[in-house]
C-alpha positions, 0 to 999 in steps of 0.5 A, a space after each residue: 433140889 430145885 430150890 436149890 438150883 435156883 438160889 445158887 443160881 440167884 447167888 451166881 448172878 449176885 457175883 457177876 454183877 458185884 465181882 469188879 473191883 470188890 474187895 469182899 471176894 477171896 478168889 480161888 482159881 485151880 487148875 485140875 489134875 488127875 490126881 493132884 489139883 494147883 491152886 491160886 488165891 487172889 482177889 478182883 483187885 489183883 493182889 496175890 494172896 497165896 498160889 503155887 498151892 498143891 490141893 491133893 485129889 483126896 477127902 483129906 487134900 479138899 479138907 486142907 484146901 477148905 482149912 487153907 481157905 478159911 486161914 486166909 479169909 479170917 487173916 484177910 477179913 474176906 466175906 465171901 469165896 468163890 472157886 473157879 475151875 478149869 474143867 478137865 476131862 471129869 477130873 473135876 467134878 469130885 472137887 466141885 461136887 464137894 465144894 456145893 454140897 460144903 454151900 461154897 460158891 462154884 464157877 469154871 472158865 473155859 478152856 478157850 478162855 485160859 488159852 485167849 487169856 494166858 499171854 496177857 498175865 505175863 506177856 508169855 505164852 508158856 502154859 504150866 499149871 500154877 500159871 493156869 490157876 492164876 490165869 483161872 483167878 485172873 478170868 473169875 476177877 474179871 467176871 469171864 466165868 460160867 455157872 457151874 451147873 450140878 443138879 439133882 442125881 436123876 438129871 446126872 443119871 438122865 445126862 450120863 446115860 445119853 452120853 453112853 448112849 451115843 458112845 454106844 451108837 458110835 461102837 454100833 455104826 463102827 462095826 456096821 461099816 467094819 462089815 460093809 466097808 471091809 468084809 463084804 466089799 473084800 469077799 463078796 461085793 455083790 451083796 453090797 449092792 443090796 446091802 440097805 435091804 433088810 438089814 436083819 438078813 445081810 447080818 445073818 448072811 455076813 454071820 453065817 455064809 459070807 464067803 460065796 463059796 459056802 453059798 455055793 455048797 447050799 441048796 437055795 431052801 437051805 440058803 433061805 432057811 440059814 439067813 431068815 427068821 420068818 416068811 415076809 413073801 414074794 419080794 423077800 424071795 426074790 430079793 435071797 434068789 437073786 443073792 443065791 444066783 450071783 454067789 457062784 460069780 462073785 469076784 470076792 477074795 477067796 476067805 479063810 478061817 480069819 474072815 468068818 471068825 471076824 464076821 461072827 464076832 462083829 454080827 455078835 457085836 452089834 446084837 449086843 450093842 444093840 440090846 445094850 441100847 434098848 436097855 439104856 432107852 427104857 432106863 431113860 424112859 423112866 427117869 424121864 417120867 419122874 419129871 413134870 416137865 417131861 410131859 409138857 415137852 412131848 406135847 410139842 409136834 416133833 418131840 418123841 421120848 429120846 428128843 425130849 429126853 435130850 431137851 430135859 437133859 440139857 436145859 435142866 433148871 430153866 430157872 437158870 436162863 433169864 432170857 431166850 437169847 440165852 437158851 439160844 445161845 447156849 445151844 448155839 443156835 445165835 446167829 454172828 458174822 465176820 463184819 470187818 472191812 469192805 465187805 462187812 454190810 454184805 457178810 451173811 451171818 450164820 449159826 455159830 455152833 458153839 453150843 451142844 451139838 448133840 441139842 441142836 441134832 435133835 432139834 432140827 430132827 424135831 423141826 423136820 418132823 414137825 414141819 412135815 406131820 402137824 398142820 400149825 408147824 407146817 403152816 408157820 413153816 411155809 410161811 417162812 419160806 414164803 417169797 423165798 422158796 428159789 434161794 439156795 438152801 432156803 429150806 434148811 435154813 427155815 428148819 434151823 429157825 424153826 429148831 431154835 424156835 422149838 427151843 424156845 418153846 420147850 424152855 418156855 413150857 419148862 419154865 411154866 409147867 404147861 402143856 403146848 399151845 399152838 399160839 407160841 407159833 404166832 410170827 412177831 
């Protein structure tokens, strides 16, 4: 499947260097729907061939789609097709999926590029969608589209389970501050105070004894045996004694049945939440190990299991980047600024976030990590810093570098196949 990869890679770059004024290319543009999909067909020179097409989302809807196509490239004399597409939501990817495994030639554009782009084919800025299928050929005509990245089912597997998983993360610190904001802030206030203390007790607390009153019913051995699991000694004790204690002087609201039913529901909640993650944790673990590359990005200081699952998620065929500009700048780590006027040789360029935002987190958990734990990483680290240890910020922004830094050097160990070498550290 890599193979694969890499010759439709090889293709992609073919046509983005030949695509300009050629008149081999069918162009076919398509804007996505739901349910119905509308597609353009023109070619580089900007000659309309066909548009206004309805291409129904549906085996039947593709293969009319492939017949049409073929119609017009036997009547025209084209060599080549390639199809374009706007990406919405998931919406696409059945139609992509279907064109690559038919050996046809698949590119998108993006949706800032359709919205820059639609007011220069007619001076207009109404959107419709046979307008946006020709605004998506008119984009692939002038060579302003991406390759359209479809690997093998484990990589799809590895990148929808961390999708879920964050979705997941998301429900969890949902219901996390559900119950701190809301129930305990509302019945008893006072347990906030102690609330990032041993979590797995304020959760059996919020569970089963919420409202002071009940609290103030129980004996403390009662109380204790009621919200832990096990001894963990003196600090524990006095940590629940002092909670036991301020209970009768609470200035909660005054609870009904509603309250503890939502507690219990929450708490419940995140237990299985968090279950649910340990479960998706070990599934990515073991797709993980059944690439080579997933070993050479543990070797790397900083990088645990999920950091390099996230990294092996997102670069996938390193084959596909020619250059380190390019992984750069597809996680958005690239650096730009705002250098027009007066002031455009004192402007402070800045990252442009433009990439996976999900990347470049752990990147930088990586860099902090590392910076801390390893000698060599910590060494290249302060050498960074060095003379500029008073400016603002300083400290951030080296670690921003040194994420980019690991970047590179996880692509670079991907595309090699070997293990980490402290002289990728050597400063140019």
């Amino acid at each position: 499947m890599e193979s694969m990869d890499i010759n439709r890679i090889k293709k992609f770059r073919q046509f983005k260097n030949e695509i300009r004024g050629s008149d081999r290319f069918l162009i076919a543009g398509l804007d996505i729907g739901k349910s119905i999909h509308y597609a353009f067909l023109g070619t580089a020179n900007g000659k309309t061939v066909k548009r206004g097409m309805r291409v129904q989302n549906s085996a039947s809807g593709f293969e009319h789609l492939l017949t049409m196509v073929q119609f017009y490239m036997d009547r025209d004399g084209f060599k080549d097709i390639v199809f374009g597409l706007e990406p919405t939501s998931v919406y696409h990817k059945p139609l992509a999926e279907f064109l690559i495994t038919h050996d046809h030639l698949v590119v998108y554009v993006t949706n800032e590029a359709i919205k820059k782009n639609r007011s220069l084919l007619d001076g207009r800025w109404d959107k419709n969608d046979t307008k946006d299928s020709a605004n998506a050929a008119d984009l692939i005509a002038q060579g302003k589209c991406q390759f359209y990245d479809l690997p093998d089912i484990q990589l799809r597997d590895l990148r929808a389970l961390l999708a879920f998983r964050q979705r997941l993360r998301k429900q969890l610190h949902s219901c996390r501050v559900r119950i701190r904001n809301n129930l305990v802030a509302q019945y008893f206030p006072e347990l906030d105070k102690c609330w990032n203390q041993a979590q797995e007790e304020n959760l059996a607390i919020v569970r089963w004894c919420l409202s002071p009153q009940i609290i103030n019913h129980l004996s403390f051995e009662d109380f204790f045996q009621m919200v832990t699991t096990r001894n963990r000694g003196l600090r524990q004790y006095n940590r629940l004694s002092k909670i036991w204690e301020i209970a009768p002087y609470s200035i909660g609201c005054q609870a009904g049945d509603a309250m503890q039913l939502e507690a219990q529901i929450l708490v419940d909640n995140i237990k299985t939440i968090e279950a649910h993650i340990a479960t998706v944790d070990e599934t990515i673990k073991d797709i993980c190990a059944s690439f080579q590359e997933y070993e050479y990005l543990l070797s790397i200081p900083g990088f645990g299991p999920y950091i390099s699952a996230v990294v092996l998620a997102a670069i996938g065929t390193a084959q596909r980047f020619e250059n380190t500009h390019q992984v750069i700048k597809f996680a958005g780590f690239d650096l730009n600024a705002n250098r027009s006027g007066k002031k455009s040789q004192s402007a402070v360029p800045v990252i442009s976030k433009k990439g996976k935002a999900a990347l470049r987190y752990a990147l930088y958990q990586a860099a902090l990590i590392a910076s801390s734990s390893n000698a060599q990483f910590r060494g290249y680290y302060h050498h960074l810093l060095q003379g500029r240890e008073r400016e603002k910020g300083i400290r951030t922004k080296m670690r921003v570098k040194l994420a980019a830094k690991l970047l590179v050097i996880a692509w670079t160990l991907m595309k090699k196949k070997q293990a980490f070498d402290p002289s990728y550290l050597k400063a140019k």
